[in-house]
Each structure stands twice: as C-alpha cells, then as structure tokens.
N, C-alpha and C positions, 0 to 999 in steps of 0.2 A: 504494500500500500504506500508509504514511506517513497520506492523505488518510482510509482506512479505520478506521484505529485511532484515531488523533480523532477522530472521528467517532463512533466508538463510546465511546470513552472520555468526552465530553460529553455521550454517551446516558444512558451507566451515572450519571455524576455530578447530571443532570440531573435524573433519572427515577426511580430504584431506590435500593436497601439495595446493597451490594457481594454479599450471597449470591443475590440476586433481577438483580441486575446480569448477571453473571456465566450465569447460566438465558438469560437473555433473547438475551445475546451467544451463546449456545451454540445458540438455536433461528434467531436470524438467522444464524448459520454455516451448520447446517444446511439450512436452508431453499437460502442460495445455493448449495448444492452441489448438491441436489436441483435445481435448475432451471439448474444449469449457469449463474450469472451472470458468467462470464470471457469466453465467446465473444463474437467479436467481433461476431455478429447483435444482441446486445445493444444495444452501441454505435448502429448502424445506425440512423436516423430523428431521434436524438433524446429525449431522455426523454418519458415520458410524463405525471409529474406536474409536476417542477420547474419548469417555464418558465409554468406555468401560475401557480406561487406567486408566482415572480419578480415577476409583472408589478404584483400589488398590493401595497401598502406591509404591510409585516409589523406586526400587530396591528389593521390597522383588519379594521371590520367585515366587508369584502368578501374580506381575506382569509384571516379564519375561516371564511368561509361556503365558500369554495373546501377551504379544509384540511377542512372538516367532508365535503363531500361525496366527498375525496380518501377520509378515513378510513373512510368507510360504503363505498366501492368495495375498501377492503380488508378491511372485516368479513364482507361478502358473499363475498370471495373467499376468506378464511378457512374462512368456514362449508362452502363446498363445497369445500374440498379438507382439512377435521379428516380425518385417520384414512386418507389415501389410500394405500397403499404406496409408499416410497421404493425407493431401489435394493437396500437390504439388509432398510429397520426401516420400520414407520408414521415417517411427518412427526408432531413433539409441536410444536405451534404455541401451547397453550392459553395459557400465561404473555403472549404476543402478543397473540392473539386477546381475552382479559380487558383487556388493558390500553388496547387501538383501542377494547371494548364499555367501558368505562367511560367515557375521557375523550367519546366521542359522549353518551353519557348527561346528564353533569355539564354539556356545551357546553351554551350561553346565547343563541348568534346568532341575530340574526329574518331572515325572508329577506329577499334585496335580490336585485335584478335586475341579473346575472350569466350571460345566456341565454349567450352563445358558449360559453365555457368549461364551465358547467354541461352545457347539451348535448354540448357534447365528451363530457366527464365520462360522462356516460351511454351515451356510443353506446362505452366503448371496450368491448371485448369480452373479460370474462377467462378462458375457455376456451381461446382461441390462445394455443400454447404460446410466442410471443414476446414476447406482452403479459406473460404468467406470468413471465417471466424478468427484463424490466424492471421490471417491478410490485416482483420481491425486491431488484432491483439498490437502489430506490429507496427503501424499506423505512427501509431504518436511518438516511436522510439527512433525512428526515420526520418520524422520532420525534421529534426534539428538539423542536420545534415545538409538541408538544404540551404541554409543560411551558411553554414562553415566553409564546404566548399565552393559558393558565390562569392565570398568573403575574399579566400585566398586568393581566386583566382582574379580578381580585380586589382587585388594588391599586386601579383606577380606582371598582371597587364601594365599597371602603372609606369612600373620597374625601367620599362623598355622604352617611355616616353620622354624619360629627363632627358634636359640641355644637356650637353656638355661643357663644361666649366673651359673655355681654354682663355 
C-alpha cells in the first residue's frame, strides 16, 4: 500500500499540475477497480511489462524503444476499451489515454533491434481479461518513466546546441 502511494505521488509530482494530478490518480483508481487488480491471479506469472524495462539501462536508447512500444500497447488498449461499461459508470480513461497519445507523439527513438522483447511485446494479447488486469496493475509504475526519459533526452538534445566559446 505504502509502495502505491509513492508511487503515485512521484507520478502526480513528476507528471501533472496537483488538479490534473489528482484526475489522473482518480482514473488509475478506477481503472484498478474495474479490473479487479488485488486478486491474486494478478500476481501469478509475473509482470508483464517491468522485467522487460528492467533489463535495459534506463535512458538508453533501447530502453525507450521498449517503453515506446510498452506505451502504444496501452494506447491500443485504451482505444478499445474508451467508453466500455464498468460495474456501475463508463470507464473515463481520457486524461490517461491523452497523456500515453502524446508523450508516443513527442518520443524521438529510431528503431534498434530489440526482436525478443518486441515480439513478446506484440504477441501479448489485450483482450484476456488477465493480461487487462496486469496491464492496470502496471499502469501507474510506468508513468513515471515517461517524464524521466523526456527529461534526459532534452537535456542531452540541448548539449549539442551551445556556442562555442572561441
């Protein structure tokens, strides 16, 4: 629990305004409730994106290009579940949804060859309602990421634009 609210509280500071914070904390609530992310089938197997991050060094190239096609597996999975009936209301996902469609837009990585993972990447299946439920579990521990490596990579653009002093 403890590990959630970090979590999110590094999202909200990371990412948002405190009133757009706050939205966003409130559609990843909902979302995990709607997919039930507490059950222990959850847990079961192992994440489906994380170990995948893990494995390359956070900023290089290769693990942008893994975060980028993490992020297009959940704009896709956004897109087809905007508007689906929850248990009482529609799912409002779009404050999310806008936020995965932009930073994919603004991303800058060229491809590299990354076949394991990437085909992983594409054969998972987001209709199975187990993947759907890990897919949310993992959600809000992936946002931050997307501020981090926009960060560096701005800075490292910068880099290349000073005068020279002569």
């Amino acid at each position: 629990m403890k590990l959630c609210f970090i979590i999110g509280l590094v999202t909200c500071l990371l990412l948002l305004g405190s009133a757009s914070c706050d939205r966003l904390q409130d559609e990843i609530n909902n979302l995990k409730s709607h997919f039930d992310t507490s059950s222990h089938e959850v847990a079961d197997g192992g994440p489906l994106f994380l170990n995948m991050l893990e494995k390359w060094k956070q900023g290089s190239p290769e693990s942008g290009i893994v975060f980028h096609r993490i992020l297009l597996w959940y704009e896709n999975f956004f897109k087809n579940i905007k508007g689906a009936p929850g248990k009482n209301k529609e799912l409002d996902i779009s404050n999310i949804g806008n936020l995965i469609s932009k930073w994919i837009v603004e991303d800058r990585y060229k491809p590299v060859e990354l076949k394991y993972d990437l085909d992983k990447l594409d054969n998972i299946q987001w209709n199975k309602q187990l993947v759907q439920r890990k897919a949310v579990l993992e959600l809000e521990m992936l946002l931050p990421r997307m501020n981090v490596n926009g960060r560096r990579r701005r800075r490292s653009n910068m880099g290349g634009r000073r005068r020279s002093r002569t």
